[in-house]
C-alpha atoms as an extended CHARMM CRD file, in Angstrom:
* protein
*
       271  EXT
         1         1  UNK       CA             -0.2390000000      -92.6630000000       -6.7400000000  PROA      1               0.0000000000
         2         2  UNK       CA              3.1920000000      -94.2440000000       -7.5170000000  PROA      2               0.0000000000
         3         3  UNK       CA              5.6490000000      -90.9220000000       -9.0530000000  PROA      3               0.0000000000
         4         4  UNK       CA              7.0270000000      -91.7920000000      -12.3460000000  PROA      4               0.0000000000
         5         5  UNK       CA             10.7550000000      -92.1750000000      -11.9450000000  PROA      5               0.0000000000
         6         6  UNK       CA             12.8230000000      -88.5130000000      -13.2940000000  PROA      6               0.0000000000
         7         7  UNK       CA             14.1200000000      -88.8150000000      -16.5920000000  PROA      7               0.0000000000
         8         8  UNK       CA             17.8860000000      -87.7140000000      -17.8040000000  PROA      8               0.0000000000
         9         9  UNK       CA             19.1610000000      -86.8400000000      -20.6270000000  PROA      9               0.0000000000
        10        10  UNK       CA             22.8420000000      -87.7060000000      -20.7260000000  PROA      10              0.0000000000
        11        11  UNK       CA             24.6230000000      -85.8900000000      -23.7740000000  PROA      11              0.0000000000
        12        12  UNK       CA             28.3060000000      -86.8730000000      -24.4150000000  PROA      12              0.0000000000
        13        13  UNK       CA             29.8020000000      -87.8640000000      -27.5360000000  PROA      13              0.0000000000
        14        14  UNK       CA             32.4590000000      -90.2140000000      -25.2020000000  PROA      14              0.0000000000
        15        15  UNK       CA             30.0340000000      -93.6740000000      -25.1610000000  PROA      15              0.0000000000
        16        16  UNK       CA             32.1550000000      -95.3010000000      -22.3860000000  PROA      16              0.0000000000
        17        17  UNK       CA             31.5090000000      -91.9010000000      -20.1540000000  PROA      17              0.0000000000
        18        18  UNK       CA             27.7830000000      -92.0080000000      -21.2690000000  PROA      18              0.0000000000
        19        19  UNK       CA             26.9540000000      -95.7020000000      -20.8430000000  PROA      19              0.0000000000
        20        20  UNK       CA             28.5470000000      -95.8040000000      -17.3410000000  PROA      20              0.0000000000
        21        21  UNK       CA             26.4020000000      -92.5910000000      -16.3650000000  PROA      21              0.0000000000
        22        22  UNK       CA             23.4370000000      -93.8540000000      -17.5870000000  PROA      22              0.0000000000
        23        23  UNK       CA             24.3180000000      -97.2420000000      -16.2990000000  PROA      23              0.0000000000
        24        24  UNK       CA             25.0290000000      -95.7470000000      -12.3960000000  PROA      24              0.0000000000
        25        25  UNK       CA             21.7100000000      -93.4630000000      -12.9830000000  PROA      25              0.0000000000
        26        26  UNK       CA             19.2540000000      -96.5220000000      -13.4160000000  PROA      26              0.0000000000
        27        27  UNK       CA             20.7310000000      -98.5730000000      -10.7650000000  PROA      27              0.0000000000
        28        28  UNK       CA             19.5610000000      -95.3680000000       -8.5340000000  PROA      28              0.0000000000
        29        29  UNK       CA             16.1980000000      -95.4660000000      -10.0260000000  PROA      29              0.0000000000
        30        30  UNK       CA             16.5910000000      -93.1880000000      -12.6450000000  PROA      30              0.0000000000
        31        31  UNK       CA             15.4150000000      -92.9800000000      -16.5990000000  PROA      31              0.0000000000
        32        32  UNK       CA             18.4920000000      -92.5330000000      -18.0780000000  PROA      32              0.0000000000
        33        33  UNK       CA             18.8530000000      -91.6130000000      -22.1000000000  PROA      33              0.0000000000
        34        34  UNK       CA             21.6960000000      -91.1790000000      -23.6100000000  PROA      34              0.0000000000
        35        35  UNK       CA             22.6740000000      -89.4610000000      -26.9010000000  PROA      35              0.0000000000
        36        36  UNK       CA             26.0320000000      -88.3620000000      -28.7960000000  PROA      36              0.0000000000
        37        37  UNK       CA             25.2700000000      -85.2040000000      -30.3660000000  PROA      37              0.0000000000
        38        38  UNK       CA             23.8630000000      -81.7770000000      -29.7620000000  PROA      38              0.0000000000
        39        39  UNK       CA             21.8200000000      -81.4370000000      -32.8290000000  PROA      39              0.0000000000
        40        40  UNK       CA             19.9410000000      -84.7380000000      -31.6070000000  PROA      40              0.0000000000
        41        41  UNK       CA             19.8870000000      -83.6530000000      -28.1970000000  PROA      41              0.0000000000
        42        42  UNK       CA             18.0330000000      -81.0680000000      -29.0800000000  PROA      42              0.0000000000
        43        43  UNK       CA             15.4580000000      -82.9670000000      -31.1210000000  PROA      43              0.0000000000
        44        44  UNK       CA             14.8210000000      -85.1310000000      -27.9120000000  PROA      44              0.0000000000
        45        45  UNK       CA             14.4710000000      -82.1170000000      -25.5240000000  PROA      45              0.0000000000
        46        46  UNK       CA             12.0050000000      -80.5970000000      -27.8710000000  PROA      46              0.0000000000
        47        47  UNK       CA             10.0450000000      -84.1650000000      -29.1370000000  PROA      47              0.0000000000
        48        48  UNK       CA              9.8110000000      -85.0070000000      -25.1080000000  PROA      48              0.0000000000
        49        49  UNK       CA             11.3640000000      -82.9010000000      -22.0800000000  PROA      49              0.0000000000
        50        50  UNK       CA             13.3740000000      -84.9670000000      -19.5310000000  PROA      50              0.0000000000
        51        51  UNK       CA             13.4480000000      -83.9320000000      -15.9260000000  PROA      51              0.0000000000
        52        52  UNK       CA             16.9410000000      -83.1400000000      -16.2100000000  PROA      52              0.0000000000
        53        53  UNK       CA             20.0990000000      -82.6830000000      -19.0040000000  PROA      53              0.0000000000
        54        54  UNK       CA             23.8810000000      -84.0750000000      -18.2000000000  PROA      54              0.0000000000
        55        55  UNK       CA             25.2790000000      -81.9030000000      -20.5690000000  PROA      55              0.0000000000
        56        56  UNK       CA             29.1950000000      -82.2610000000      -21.7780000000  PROA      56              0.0000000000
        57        57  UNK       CA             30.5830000000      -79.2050000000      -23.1040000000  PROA      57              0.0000000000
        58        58  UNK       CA             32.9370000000      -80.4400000000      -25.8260000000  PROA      58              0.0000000000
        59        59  UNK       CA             30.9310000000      -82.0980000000      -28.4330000000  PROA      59              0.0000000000
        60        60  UNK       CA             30.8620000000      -82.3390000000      -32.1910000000  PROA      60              0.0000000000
        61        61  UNK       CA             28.9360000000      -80.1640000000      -34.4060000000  PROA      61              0.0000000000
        62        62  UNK       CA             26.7800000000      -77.7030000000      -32.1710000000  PROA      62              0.0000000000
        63        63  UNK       CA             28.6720000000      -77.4520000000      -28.7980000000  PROA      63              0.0000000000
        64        64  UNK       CA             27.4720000000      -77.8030000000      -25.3190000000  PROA      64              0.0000000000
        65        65  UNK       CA             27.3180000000      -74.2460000000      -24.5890000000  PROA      65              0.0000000000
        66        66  UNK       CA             24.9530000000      -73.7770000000      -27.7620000000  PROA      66              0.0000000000
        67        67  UNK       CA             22.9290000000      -76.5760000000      -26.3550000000  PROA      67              0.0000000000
        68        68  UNK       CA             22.6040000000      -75.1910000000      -23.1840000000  PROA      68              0.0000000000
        69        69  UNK       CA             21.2090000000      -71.6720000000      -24.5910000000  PROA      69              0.0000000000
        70        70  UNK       CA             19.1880000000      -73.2430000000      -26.8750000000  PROA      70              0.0000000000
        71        71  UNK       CA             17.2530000000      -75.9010000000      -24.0430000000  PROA      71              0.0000000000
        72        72  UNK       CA             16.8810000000      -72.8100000000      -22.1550000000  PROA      72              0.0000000000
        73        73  UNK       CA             14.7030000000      -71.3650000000      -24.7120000000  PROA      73              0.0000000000
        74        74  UNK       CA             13.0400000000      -74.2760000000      -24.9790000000  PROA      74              0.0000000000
        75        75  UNK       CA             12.0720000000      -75.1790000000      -21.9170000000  PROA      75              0.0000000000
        76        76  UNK       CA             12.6770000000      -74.9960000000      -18.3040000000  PROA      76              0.0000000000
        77        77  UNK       CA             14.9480000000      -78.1410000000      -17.9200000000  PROA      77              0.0000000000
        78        78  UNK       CA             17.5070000000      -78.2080000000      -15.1270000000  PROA      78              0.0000000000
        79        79  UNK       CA             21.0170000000      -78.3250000000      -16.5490000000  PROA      79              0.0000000000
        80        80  UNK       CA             24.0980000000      -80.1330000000      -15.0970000000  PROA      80              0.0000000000
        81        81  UNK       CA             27.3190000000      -79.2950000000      -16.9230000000  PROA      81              0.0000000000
        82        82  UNK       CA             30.3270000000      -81.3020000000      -17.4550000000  PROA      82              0.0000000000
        83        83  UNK       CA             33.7040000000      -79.4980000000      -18.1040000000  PROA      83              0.0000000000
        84        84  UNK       CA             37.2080000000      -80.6290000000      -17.8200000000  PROA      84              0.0000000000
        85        85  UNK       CA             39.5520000000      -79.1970000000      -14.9320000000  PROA      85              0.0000000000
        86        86  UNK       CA             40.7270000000      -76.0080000000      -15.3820000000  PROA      86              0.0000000000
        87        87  UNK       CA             38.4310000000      -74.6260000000      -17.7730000000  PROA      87              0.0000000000
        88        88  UNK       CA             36.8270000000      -72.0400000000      -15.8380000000  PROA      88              0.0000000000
        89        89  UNK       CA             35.8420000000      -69.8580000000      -18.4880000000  PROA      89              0.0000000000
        90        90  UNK       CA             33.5780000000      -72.4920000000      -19.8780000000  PROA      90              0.0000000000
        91        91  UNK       CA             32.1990000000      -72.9860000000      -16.6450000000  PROA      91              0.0000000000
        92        92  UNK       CA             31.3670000000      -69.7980000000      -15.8090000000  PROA      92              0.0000000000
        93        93  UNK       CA             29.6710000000      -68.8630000000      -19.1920000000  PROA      93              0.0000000000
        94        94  UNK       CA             27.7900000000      -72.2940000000      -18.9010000000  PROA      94              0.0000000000
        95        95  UNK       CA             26.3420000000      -70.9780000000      -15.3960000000  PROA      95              0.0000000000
        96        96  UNK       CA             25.9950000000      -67.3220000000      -17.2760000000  PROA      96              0.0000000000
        97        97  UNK       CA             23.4310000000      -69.3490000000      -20.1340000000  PROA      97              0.0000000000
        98        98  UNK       CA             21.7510000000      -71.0440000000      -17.1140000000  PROA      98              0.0000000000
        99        99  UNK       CA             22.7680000000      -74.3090000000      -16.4160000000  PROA      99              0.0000000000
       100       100  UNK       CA             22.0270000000      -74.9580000000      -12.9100000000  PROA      100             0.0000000000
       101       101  UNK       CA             25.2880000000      -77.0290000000      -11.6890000000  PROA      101             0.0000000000
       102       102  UNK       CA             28.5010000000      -77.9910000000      -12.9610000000  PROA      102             0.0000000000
       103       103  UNK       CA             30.8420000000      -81.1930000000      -12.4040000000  PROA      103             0.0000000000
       104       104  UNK       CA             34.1590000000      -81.2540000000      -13.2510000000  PROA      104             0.0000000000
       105       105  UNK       CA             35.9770000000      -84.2990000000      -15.5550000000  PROA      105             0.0000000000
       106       106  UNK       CA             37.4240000000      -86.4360000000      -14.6050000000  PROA      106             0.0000000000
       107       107  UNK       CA             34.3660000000      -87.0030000000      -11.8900000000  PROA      107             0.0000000000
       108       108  UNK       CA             33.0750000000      -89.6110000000       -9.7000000000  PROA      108             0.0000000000
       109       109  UNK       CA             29.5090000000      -90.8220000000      -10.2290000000  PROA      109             0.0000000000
       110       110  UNK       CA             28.3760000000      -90.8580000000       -6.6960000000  PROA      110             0.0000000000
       111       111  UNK       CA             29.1980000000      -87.0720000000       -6.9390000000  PROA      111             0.0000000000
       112       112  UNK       CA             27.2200000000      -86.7000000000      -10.2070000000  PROA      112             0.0000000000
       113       113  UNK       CA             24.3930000000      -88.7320000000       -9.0460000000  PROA      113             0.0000000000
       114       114  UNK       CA             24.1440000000      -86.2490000000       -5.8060000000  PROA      114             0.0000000000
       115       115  UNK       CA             24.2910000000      -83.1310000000       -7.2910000000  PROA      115             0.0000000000
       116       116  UNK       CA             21.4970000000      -84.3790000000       -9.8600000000  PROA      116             0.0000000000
       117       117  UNK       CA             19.4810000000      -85.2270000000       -7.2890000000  PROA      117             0.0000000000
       118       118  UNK       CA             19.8510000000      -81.9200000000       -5.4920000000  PROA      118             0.0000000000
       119       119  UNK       CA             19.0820000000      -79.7050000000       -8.3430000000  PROA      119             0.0000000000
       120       120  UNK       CA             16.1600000000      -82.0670000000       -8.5320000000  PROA      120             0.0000000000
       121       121  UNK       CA             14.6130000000      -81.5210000000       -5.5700000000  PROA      121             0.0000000000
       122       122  UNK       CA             15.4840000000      -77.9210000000       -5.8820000000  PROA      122             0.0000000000
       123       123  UNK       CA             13.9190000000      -77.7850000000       -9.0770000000  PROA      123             0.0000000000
       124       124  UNK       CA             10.5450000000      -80.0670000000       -7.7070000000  PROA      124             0.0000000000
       125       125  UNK       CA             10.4130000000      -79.1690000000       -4.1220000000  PROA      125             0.0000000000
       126       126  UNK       CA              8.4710000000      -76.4330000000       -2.5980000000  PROA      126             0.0000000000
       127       127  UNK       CA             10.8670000000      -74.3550000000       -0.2640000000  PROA      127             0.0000000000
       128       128  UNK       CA             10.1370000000      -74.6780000000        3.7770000000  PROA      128             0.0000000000
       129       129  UNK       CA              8.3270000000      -71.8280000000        5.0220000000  PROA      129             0.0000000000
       130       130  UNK       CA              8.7930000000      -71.3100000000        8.4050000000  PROA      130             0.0000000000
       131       131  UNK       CA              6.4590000000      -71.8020000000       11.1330000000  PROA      131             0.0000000000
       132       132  UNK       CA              4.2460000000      -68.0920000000       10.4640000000  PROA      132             0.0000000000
       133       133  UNK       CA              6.0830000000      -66.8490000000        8.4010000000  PROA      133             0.0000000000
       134       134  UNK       CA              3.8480000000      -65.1200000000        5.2300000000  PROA      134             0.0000000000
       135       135  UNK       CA              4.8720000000      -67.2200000000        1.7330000000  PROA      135             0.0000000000
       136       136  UNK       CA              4.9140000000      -64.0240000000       -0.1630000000  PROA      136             0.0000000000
       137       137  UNK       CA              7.3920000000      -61.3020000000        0.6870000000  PROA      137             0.0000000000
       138       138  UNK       CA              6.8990000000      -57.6620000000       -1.0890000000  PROA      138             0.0000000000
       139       139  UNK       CA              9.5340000000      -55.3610000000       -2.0990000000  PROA      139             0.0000000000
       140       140  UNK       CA              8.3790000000      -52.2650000000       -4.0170000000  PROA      140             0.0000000000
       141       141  UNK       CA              7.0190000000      -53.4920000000       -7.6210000000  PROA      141             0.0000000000
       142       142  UNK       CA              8.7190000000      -57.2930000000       -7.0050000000  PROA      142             0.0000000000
       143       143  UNK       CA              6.5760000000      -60.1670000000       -5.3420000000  PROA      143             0.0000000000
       144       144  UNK       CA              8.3090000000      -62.9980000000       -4.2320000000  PROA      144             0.0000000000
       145       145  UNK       CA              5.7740000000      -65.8060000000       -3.7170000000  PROA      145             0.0000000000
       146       146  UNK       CA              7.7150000000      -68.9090000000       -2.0320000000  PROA      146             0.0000000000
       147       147  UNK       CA              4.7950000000      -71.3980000000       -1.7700000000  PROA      147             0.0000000000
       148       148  UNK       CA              3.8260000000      -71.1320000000       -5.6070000000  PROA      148             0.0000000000
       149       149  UNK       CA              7.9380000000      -70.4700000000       -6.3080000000  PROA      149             0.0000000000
       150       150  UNK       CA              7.0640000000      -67.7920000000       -8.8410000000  PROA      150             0.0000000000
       151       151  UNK       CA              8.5890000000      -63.7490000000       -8.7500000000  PROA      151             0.0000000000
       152       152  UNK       CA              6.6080000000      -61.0770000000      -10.4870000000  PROA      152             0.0000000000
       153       153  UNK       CA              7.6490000000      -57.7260000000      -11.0170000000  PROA      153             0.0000000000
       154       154  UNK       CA              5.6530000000      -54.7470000000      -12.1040000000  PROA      154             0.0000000000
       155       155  UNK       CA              2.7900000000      -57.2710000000      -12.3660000000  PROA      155             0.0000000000
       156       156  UNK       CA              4.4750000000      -59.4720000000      -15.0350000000  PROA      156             0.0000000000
       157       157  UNK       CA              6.5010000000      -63.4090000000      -14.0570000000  PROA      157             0.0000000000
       158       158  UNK       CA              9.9520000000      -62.9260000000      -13.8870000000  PROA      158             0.0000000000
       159       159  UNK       CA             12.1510000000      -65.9380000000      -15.9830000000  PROA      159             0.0000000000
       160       160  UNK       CA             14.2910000000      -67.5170000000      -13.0290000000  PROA      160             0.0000000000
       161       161  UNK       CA             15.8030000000      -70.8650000000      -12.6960000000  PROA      161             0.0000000000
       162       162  UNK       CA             14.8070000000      -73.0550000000      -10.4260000000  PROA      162             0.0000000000
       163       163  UNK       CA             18.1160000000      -72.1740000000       -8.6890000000  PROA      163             0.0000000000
       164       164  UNK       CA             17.6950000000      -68.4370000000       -9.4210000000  PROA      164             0.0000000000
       165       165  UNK       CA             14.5000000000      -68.4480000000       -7.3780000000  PROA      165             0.0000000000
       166       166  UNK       CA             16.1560000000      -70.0810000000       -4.2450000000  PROA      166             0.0000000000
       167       167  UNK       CA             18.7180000000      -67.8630000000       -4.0790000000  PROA      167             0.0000000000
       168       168  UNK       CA             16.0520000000      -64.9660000000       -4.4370000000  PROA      168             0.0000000000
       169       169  UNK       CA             13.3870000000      -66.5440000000       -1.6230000000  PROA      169             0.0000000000
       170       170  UNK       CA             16.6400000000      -67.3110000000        0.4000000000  PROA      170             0.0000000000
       171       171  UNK       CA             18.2910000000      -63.2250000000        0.4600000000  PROA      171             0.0000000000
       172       172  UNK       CA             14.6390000000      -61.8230000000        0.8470000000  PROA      172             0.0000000000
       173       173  UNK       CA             13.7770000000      -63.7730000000        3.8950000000  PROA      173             0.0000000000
       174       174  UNK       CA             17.0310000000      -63.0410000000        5.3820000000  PROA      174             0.0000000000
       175       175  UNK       CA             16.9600000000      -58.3620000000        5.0250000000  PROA      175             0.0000000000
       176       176  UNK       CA             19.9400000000      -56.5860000000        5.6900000000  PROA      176             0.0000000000
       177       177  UNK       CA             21.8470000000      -59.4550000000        6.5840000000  PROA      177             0.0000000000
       178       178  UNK       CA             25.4070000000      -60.2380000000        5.3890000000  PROA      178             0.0000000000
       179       179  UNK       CA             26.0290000000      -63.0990000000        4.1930000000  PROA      179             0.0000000000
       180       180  UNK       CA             30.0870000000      -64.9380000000        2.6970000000  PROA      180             0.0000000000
       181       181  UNK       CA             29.6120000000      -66.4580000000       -0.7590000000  PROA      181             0.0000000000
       182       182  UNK       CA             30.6390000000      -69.6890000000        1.5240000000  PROA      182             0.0000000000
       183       183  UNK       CA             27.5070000000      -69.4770000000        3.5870000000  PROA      183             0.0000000000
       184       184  UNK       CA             25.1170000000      -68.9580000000        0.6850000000  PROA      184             0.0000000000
       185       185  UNK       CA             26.5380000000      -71.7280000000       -1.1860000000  PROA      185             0.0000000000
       186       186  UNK       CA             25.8230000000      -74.3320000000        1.5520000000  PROA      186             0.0000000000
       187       187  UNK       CA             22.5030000000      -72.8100000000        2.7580000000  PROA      187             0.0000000000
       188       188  UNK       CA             21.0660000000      -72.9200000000       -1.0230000000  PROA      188             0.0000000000
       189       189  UNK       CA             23.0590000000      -74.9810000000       -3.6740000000  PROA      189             0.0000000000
       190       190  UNK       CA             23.9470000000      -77.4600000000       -0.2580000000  PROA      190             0.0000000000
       191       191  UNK       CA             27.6130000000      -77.5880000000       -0.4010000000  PROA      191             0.0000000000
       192       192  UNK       CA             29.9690000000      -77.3350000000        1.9670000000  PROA      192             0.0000000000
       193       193  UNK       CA             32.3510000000      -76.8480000000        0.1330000000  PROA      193             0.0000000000
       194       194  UNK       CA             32.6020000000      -75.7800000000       -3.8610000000  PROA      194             0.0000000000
       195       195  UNK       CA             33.1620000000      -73.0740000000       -6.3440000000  PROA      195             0.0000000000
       196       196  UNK       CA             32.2210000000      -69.8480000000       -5.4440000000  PROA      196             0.0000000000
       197       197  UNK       CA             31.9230000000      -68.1760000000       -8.2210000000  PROA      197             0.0000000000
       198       198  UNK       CA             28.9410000000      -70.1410000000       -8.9310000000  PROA      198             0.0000000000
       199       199  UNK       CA             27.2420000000      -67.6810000000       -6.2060000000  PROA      199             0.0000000000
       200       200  UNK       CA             29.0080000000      -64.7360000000       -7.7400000000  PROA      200             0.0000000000
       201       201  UNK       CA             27.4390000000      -65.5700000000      -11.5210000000  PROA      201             0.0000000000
       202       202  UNK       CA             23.8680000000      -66.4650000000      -10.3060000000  PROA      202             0.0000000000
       203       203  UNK       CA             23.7940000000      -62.9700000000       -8.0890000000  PROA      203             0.0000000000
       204       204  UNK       CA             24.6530000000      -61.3050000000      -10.9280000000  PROA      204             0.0000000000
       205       205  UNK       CA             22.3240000000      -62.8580000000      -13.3610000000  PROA      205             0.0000000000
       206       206  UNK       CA             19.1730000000      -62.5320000000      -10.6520000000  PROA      206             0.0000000000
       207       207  UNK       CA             20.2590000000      -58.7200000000      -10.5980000000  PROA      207             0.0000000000
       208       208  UNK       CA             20.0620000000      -58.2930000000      -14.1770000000  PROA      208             0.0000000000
       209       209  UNK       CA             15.9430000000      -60.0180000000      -13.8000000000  PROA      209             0.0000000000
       210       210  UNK       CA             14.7710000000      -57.8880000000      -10.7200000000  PROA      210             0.0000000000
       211       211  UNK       CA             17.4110000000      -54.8520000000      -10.1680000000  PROA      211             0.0000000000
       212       212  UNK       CA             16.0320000000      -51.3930000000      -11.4050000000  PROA      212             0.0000000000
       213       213  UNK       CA             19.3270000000      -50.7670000000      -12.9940000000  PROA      213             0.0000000000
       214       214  UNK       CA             21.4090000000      -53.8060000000      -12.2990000000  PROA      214             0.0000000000
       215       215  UNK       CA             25.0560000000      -52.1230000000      -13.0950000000  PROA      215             0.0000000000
       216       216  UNK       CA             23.9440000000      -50.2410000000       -9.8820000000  PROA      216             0.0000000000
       217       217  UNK       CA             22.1020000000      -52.5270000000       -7.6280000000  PROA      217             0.0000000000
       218       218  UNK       CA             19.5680000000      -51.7540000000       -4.7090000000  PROA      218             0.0000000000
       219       219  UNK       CA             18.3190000000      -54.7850000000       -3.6700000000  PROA      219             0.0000000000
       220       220  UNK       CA             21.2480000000      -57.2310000000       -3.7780000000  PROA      220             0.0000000000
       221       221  UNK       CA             24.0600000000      -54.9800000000       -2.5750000000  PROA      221             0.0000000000
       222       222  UNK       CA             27.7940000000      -56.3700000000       -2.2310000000  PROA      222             0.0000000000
       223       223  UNK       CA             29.4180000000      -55.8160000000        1.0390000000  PROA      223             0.0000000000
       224       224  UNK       CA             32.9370000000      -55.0880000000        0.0700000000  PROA      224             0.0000000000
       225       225  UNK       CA             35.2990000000      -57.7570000000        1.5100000000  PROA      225             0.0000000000
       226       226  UNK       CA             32.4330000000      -60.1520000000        3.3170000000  PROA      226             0.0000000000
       227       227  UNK       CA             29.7240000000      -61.2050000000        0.2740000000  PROA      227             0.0000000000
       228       228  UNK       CA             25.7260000000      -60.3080000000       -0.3430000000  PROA      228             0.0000000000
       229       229  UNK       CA             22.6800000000      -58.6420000000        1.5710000000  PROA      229             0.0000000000
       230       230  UNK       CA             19.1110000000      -57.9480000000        0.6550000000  PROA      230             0.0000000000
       231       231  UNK       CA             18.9550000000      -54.2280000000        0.9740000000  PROA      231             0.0000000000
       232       232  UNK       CA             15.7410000000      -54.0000000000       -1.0720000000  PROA      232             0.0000000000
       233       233  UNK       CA             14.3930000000      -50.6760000000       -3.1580000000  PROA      233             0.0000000000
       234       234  UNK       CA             11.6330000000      -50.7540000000       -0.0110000000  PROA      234             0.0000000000
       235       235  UNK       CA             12.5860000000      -53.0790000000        2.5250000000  PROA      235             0.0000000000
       236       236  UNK       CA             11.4290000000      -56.6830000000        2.0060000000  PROA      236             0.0000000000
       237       237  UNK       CA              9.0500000000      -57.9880000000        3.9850000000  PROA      237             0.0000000000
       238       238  UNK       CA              5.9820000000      -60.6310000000        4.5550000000  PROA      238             0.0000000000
       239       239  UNK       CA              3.0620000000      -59.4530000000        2.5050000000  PROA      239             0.0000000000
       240       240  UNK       CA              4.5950000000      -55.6010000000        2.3470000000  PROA      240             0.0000000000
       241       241  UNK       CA              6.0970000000      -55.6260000000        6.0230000000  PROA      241             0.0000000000
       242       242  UNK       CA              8.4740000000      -52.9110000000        5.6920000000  PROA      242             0.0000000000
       243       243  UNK       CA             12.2910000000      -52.6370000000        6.2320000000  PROA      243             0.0000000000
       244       244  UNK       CA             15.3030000000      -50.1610000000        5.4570000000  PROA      244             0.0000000000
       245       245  UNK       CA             15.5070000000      -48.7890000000        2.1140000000  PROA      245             0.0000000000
       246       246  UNK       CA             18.3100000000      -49.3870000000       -0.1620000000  PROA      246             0.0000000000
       247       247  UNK       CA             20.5450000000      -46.8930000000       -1.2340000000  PROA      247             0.0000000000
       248       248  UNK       CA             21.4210000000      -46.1970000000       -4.7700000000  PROA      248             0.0000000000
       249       249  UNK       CA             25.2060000000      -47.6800000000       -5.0250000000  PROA      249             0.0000000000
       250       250  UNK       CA             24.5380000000      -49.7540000000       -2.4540000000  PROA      250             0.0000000000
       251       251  UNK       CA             25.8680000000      -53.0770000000       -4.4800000000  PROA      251             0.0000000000
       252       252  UNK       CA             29.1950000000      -51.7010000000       -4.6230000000  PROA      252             0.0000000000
       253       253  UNK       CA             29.9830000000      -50.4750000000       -1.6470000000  PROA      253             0.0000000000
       254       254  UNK       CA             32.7540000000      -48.5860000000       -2.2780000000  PROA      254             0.0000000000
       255       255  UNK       CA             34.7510000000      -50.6920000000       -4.1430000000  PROA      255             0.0000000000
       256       256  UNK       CA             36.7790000000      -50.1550000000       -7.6330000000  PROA      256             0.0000000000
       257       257  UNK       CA             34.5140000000      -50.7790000000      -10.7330000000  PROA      257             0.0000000000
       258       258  UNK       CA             35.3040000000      -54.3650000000      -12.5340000000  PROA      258             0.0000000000
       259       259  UNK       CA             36.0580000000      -56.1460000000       -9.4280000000  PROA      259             0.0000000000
       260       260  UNK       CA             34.3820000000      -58.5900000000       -7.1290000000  PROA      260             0.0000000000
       261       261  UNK       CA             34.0880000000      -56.8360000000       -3.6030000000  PROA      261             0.0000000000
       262       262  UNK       CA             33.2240000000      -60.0180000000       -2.2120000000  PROA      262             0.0000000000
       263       263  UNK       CA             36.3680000000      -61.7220000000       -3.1370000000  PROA      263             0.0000000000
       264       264  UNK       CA             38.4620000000      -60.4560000000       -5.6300000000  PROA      264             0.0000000000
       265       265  UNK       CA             38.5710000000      -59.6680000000       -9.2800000000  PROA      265             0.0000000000
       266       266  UNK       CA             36.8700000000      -61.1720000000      -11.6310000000  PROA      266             0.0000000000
       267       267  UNK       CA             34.9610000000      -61.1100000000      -15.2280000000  PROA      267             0.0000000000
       268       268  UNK       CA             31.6670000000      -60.9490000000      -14.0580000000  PROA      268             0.0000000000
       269       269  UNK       CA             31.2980000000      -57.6970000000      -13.0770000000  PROA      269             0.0000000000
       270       270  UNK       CA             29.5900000000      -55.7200000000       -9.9450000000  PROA      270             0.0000000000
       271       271  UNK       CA             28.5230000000      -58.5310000000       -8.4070000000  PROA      271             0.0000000000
């Protein structure tokens, strides 16, 4: 059985920007759609889903971080932001309402193309288990089940991004080891080299889904000055292998309230 080809949705009210896009996406054997408007953008999400949104932030009438809140009600469609340099802000409240990458303007399309592609196969792609290792991994009331990509916890599915989810099956296979915001963005967004404080906003949204009482986390704790660990409420483990148990406090340890341990200040919190 031949797979259909993925479909985009390219919103930008700039038609040179969108045609080229859309132009560079089918000669890489893409659908590409484009439209100039968020209102209508929305209509097409909702009339027939696309595999994936290139989403500009500055458009006319309902603006792109509307349109990203909104398709996230909607519907689970991966999100890849476009913002102009140095508007970090936007960017990092366009990661907060869950768009799953960003690209910055002025861009190249061989960059754009990538990083759609990646968030792609993210999005489609079953993670690698490895050889014996148990697909589900148990930690208190949350079940982390890689091979079906789903988390539940207290019994009920926990709402995670595609990208939210890899970032969760990555930490729980890895307890009570530290790992830099550096290392986690290469070993699950890919990148050698990037933004960090994309890995600083998705921690803190995952903690606000699966942390008891995320302004004091247990299972994602910060170590002050390095990055993130799984400490879990119970130990994380394989089917309900056990582990160490997390401490209360153990996200910030020890650092002043409002900052980032694991690399400075910064608005997002204790993450």
């Amino acid at each position: 059985m031949i797979e259909a080809p993925p479909r985009v949705l390219v919103v930008d009210d700039d038609t040179t920007v969108s045609e080229v896009v859309a132009r560079y996406l089918e000669r890489e054997g893409f659908v590409a759609e484009t439209v100039a408007d968020g209102r209508t953008a929305l209509d097409r999400v909702l009339a027939e889903p696309p595999d994936l949104v290139v989403l500009d932030l500055m458009l006319p009438g309902v603006d792109g971080l509307e349109i990203c809140r909104r398709v996230r009600a909607l519907a689970p469609v991966p999100i890849v932001i476009l913002t102009a340099r140095g508007q970090e802000s936007d960017r990092i409240v366009g990661l907060d309402l869950g768009a799953d990458d960003y690209v910055a303007k002025p861009f190249s399309t061989k960059e754009l193309v990538a990083r759609i592609r990646a968030v792609l196969r993210r999005a489609r792609g079953p993670l690698a288990v490895a050889p014996g290792a148990a697909p589900v991994y148990r930690d208190g009331d949350l079940e982390v089940d890689v091979a079906a990509r789903q988390a539940r916890l207290g019994g009920a599915v926990v709402g995670l991004t595609a990208r939210e989810f890899e970032l969760l099956a990555f930490l729980v296979r890895h307890p009570r080891q530290a790992f830099r915001r550096e290392e986690i963005l290469e070993q699950v967004w890919g990148y050698r080299y990037g933004d960090t404080s994309t890995v600083t906003v998705h921690v803190r949204r995952l903690r606000e889904k699966i942390e008891p009482d995320p302004a004091n986390p247990v299972r994602i704790a910060t170590v002050w000055g390095v990055g993130y660990r799984w400490e879990g409420v119970g130990g994380a483990g394989p089917e309900g292998a056990g582990g160490g148990v997390g401490s209360p406090g153990a996200g910030s340890e020890g650092g002043p309230p409002g900052t980032d341990p694991a690399g400075g200040a910064g608005p997002e919190g204790p993450a």
